[in-house]
C-alpha positions in Angstrom: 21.2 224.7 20.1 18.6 227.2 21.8 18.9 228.6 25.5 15.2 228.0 26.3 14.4 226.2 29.0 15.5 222.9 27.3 18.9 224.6 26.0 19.7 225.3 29.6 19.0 222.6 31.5 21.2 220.6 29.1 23.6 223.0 28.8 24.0 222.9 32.8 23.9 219.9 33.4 27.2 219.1 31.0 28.9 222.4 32.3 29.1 219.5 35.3 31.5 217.3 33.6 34.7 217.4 32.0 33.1 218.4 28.6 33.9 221.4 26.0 30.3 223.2 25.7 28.7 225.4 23.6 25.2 226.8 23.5 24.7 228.6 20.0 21.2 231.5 20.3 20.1 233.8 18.0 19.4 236.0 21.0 22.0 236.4 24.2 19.4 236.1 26.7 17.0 233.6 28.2 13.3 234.7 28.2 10.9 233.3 30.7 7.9 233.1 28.1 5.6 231.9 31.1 5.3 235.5 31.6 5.2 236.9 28.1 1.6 237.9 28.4 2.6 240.0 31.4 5.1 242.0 29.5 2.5 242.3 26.7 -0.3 243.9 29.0 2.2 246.0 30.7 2.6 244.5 34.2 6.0 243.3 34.1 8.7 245.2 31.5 11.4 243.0 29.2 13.7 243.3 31.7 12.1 241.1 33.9 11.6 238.2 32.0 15.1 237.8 29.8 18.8 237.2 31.6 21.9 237.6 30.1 22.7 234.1 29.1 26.7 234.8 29.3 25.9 235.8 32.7 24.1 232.6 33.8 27.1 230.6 32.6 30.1 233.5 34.3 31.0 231.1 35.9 31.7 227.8 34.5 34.5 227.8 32.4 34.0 225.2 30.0 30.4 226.5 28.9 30.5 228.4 25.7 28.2 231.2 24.1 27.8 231.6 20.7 25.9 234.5 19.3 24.3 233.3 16.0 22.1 231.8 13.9 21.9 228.0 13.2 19.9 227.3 9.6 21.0 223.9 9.3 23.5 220.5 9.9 25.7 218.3 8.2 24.8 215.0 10.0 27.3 213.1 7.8 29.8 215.5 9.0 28.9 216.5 12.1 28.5 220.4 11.5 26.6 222.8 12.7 26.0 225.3 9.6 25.4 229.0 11.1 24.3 232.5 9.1 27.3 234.5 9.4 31.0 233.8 10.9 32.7 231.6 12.1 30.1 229.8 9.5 29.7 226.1 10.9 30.5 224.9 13.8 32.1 221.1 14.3 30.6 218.4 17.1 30.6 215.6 18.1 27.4 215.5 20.1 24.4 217.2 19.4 21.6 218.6 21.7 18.8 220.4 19.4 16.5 222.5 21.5 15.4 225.4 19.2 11.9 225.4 20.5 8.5 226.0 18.9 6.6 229.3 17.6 2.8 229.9 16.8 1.0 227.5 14.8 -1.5 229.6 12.5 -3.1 226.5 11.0 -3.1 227.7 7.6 -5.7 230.2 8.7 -5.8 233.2 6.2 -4.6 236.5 7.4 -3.2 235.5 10.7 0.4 236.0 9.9 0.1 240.2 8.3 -2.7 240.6 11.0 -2.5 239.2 13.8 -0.1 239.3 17.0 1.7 236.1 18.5 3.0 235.6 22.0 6.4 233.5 21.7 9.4 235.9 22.0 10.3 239.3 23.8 9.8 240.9 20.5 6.2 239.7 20.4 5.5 241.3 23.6 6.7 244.4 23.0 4.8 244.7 20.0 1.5 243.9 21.3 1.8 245.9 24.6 3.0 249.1 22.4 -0.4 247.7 19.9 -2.3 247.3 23.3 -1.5 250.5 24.5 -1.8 252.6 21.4 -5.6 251.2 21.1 -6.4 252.6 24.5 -5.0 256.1 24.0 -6.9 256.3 20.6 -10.0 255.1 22.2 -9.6 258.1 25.0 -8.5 260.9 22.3 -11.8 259.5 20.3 -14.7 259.8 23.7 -17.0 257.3 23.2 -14.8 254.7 20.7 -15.4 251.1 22.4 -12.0 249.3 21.4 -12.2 245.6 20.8 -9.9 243.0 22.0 -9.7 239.3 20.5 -7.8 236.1 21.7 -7.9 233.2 19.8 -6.7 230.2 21.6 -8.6 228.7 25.1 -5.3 227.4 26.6 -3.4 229.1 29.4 -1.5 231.7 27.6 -5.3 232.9 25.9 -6.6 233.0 29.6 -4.1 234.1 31.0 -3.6 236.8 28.3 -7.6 237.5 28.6 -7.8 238.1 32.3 -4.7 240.6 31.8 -6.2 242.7 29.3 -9.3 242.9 31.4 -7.3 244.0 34.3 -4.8 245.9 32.3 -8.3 248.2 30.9 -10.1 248.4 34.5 -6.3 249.8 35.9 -5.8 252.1 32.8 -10.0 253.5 33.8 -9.6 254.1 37.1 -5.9 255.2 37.8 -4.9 256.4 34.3 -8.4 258.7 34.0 -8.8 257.1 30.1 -11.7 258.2 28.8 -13.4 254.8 28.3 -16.4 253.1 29.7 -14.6 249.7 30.5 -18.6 248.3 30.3 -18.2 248.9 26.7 -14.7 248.5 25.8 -15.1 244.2 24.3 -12.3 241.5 25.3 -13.4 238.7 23.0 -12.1 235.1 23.2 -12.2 232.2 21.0 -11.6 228.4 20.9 -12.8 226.0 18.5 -12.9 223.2 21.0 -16.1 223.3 23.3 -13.8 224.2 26.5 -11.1 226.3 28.0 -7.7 224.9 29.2 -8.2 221.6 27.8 -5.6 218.8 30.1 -7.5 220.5 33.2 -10.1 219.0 35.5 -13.6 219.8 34.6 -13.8 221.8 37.9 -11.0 224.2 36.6 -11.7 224.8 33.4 -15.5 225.8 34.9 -13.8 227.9 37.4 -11.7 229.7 34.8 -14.3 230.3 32.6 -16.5 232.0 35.4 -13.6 233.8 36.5 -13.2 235.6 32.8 -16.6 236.1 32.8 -17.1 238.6 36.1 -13.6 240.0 34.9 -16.2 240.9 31.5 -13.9 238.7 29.0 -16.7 237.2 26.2 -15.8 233.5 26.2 -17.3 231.7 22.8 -16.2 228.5 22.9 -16.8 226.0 20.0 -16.6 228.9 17.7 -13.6 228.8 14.7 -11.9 231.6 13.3 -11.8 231.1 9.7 -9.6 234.5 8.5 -8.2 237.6 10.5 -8.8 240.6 8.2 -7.4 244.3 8.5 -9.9 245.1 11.8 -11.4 242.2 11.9 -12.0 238.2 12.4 -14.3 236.5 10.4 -16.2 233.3 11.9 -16.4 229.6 10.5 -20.5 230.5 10.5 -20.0 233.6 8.2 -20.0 236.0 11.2 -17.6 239.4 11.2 -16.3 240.2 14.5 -14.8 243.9 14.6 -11.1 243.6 16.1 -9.0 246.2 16.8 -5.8 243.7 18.4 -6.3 239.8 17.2 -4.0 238.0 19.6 -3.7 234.8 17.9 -2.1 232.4 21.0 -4.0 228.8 19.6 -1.3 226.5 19.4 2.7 226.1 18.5 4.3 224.4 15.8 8.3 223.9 15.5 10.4 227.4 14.9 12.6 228.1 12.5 13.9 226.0 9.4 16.7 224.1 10.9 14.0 221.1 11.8 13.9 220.4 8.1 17.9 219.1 8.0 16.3 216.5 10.6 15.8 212.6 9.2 11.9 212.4 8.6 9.6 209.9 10.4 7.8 207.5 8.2 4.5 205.8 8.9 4.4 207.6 12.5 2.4 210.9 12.5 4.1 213.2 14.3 2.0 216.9 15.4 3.3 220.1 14.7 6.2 219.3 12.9 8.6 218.1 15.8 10.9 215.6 15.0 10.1 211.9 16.3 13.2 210.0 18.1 14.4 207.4 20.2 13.1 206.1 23.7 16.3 208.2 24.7 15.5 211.5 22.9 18.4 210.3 19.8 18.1 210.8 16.5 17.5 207.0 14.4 20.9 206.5 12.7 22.3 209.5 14.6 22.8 208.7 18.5 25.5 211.6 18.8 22.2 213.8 18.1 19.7 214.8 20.6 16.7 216.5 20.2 14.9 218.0 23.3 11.7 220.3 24.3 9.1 221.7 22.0 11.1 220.5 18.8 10.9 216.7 20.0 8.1 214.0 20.2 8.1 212.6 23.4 5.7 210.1 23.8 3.4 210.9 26.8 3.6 208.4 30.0 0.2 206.8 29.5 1.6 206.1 25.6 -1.3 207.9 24.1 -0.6 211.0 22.4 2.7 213.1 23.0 3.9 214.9 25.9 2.7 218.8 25.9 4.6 221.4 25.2 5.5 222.9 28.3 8.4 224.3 30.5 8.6 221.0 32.2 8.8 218.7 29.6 11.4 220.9 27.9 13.5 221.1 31.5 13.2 217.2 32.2 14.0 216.3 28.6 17.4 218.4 28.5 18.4 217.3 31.7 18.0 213.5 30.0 19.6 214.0 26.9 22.6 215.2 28.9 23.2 212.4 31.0 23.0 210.2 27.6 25.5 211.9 26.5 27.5 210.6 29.6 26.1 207.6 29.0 28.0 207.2 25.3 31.1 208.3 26.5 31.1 205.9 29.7 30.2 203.2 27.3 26.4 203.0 29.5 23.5 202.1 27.2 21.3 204.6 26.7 17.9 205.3 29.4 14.5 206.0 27.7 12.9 209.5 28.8 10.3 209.4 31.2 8.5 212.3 31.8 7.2 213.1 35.4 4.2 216.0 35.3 4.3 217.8 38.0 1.0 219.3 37.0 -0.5 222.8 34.9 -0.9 225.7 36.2 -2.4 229.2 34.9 -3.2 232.2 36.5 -6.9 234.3 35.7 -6.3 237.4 36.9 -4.7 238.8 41.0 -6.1 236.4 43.3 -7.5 234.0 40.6 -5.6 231.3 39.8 -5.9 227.5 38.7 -3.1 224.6 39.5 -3.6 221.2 39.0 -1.0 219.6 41.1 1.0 215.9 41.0 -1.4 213.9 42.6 -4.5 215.4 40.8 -5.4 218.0 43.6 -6.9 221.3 42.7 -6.2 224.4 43.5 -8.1 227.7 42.6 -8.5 231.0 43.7 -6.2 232.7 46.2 -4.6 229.2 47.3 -4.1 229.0 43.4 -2.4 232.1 42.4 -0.3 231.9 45.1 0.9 228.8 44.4 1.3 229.8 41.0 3.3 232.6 42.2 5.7 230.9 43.9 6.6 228.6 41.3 7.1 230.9 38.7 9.7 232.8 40.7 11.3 229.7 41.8 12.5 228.6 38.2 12.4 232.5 36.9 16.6 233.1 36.0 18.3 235.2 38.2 18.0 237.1 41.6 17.6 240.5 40.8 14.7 239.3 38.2 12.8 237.4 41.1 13.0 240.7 43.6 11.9 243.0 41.2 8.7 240.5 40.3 8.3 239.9 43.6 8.0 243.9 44.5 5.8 244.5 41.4 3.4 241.2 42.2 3.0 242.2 46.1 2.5 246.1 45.4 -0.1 245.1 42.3 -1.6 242.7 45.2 -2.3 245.7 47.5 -2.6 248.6 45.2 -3.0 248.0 41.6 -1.0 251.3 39.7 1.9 249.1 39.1 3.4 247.9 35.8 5.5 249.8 32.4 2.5 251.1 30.7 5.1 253.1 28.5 5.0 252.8 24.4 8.6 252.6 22.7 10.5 251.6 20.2 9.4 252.0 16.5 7.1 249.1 15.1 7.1 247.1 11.5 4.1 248.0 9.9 2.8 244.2 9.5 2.6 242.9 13.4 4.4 240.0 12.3 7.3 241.7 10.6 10.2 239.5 11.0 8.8 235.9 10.9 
């Protein structure tokens, strides 16, 4: 269940073995969310981010796709129970990777005014909200729009240094009518840092890096509501906001989690479902759960392992070879996950990556290291040629990227939660 990251991995690693498999999305394309923000500030367009999952799989014959919607299980039965035909769907193992979605904390107004940053939708949205602000701030001389991120992680920064970018670009090669020295890209986080998992050196270098880019860092600073135009602070402050870009955090999507058993007397975060040493369900070792829905215990055995591409990739990859494992007759291997390190990228040329061993990158030697590993595990060929044309020509002369608005919006910028 899911073709994220987790979905796949799983998914291809059984295509390898004498197995029947099916992958069951809502969506018939994989999107590469490590680059969401990108679509979303108009320097990459949907296109280049999402694949055709049918065409990933063209050519293994026993892999599966099934267009639809999973709202729940049987476990008893073993069934898969799907909105719309064929209706349910029998197994007899289970891999459940249907991902996470923003957390809004129970923070009022965040969900009718406020944009998230999980799905190709999301982007779309935003950019086309983005975009909008900027031509109404040119048809209006003299308007100053206001942009605020909520959230100090690497999607915030990363989204922060693009919107600084994306209004400097839209100044000086679009001629909008807009002093960029007044024009307000506002970020908060209610810890007292950015990029929190970082070295200190990073997270210094990021925040001085958003800072000569003109992005207003206030960390240790809560938002308590998100109004119509506006975020209201946890000291009483009002913060005019004409795009709240609320990226602070994840929590499990969708309501199939709740068919899973519930942990007792563990506390597990954001509503992911706690298993076995092997990524099983207790009571249910035909049922796997992998990625952002899972807890996975972190290697030091404090705390839970992040989620993040990585952990997502490595935990599909296990849960399929314990599904070998069962039919061999093998006992099942706990999950171990190996970090490879964080990554996240400021703005062209800026970039912070934390590597295996604890080395640092930043700057140049950062952002191209953070290039190259985002087109290593970005799906498809013709995906990583056009990325790679639009990141060099951005790299030399900036004009690049779909600064087009289409489509027709909801009215609420979370329509269809």
């Amino acid at each position: 269940m899911g073709a994220g990251f987790a979905g796949l991995a799983a998914a291809r690693r059984l295509a390898k073995c004498p197995l029947e498999v099916t992958l069951v999305d809502r969506h018939n394309f994989h999107t590469f969310q490590p680059l969401l923000y990108q679509v979303a500030t108009a320097g990459l367009g949907p296109g280049d981010v999402a694949y055709p999952v049918r065409t990933i799989f063209r050519r293994l014959p026993n892999v599966r796709f099934l267009h639809a919607r999973a709202t729940g299980a049987d476990l008893e039965a073993r069934r898969l129970v799907l909105e719309g035909p064929p209706g349910e769907l029998a197994y007899d193992y289970l891999v459940v990777a249907t991902g996470a979605t923003a957390a809004f904390f129970g923070v009022p107004g965040v969900a009718e005014h406020a944009f998230r940053l999980y799905t190709l939708e999301d982007a779309r949205r935003l950019r086309n909200r983005v975009l909008s602000v900027l031509e109404m701030a040119d048809n209006h001389q003299g308007a100053a729009p206001v942009f605020v991120v909520v959230g100090g992680g690497p999607t915030g920064v990363e989204t922060a240094g693009a919107l600084a970018e994306l209004v400097s670009t839209s100044v000086r090669h679009d001629r909008l009518r807009i002093d960029p020295r007044r024009a307000r890209i506002v970020m908060f986080d209610a810890l007292g840092e950015l990029l929190n998992g970082f070295p200190a050196n990073a997270r210094r270098y990021a925040q001085r890096e958003l800072e000569r880019a003109g992005v207003e860092v206030k960390l240790g600073t809560k938002v308590t509501e998100v109004g119509p135009g506006c975020v209201r602070l946890a000291g009483g402050q009002e913060v005019k906001a004409d795009v709240v870009i609320w990226v602070a955090g994840v929590t499990v999507d969708g309501t199939f989690a709740t068919c899973l058993p519930t942990a007792t007397g563990v506390r597990v975060p954001a509503g992911r479902a706690l298993t076995q040493p092997d990524l099983s369900l207790a009571g249910h070792p035909e049922v796997f759960v992998v990625g952002d829905a899972a807890a996975v215990p972190s290697p030091s055995g404090a705390g839970w392992c992040p989620q993040v591409a990585q952990v997502a990739i490595q935990s599909g990859r296990h849960a399929a070879r314990q599904v070998m494992n069962r039919l061999q007759g093998k006992p099942g291997q706990a999950f171990t996950y190996r970090d490879k390190g964080m990554m996240a990228t400021i703005g062209r040329r800026a970039a912070v990556a934390r590597l295996r061993h604890g080395l640092v990158l930043k700057g140049t030697v950062g952002w191209v290291a953070w290039l190259g590993l985002h087109l290593v595990y970005l799906i498809g060929f013709r995906n990583r040629a056009v990325v790679l044309v639009n990141w060099a020509w951005r790299y030399f002369r900036w004009p690049s990227g779909p600064r087009l608005i289409f489509g027709s919006d909801e009215p609420s910028p979370s329509a269809g939660n």
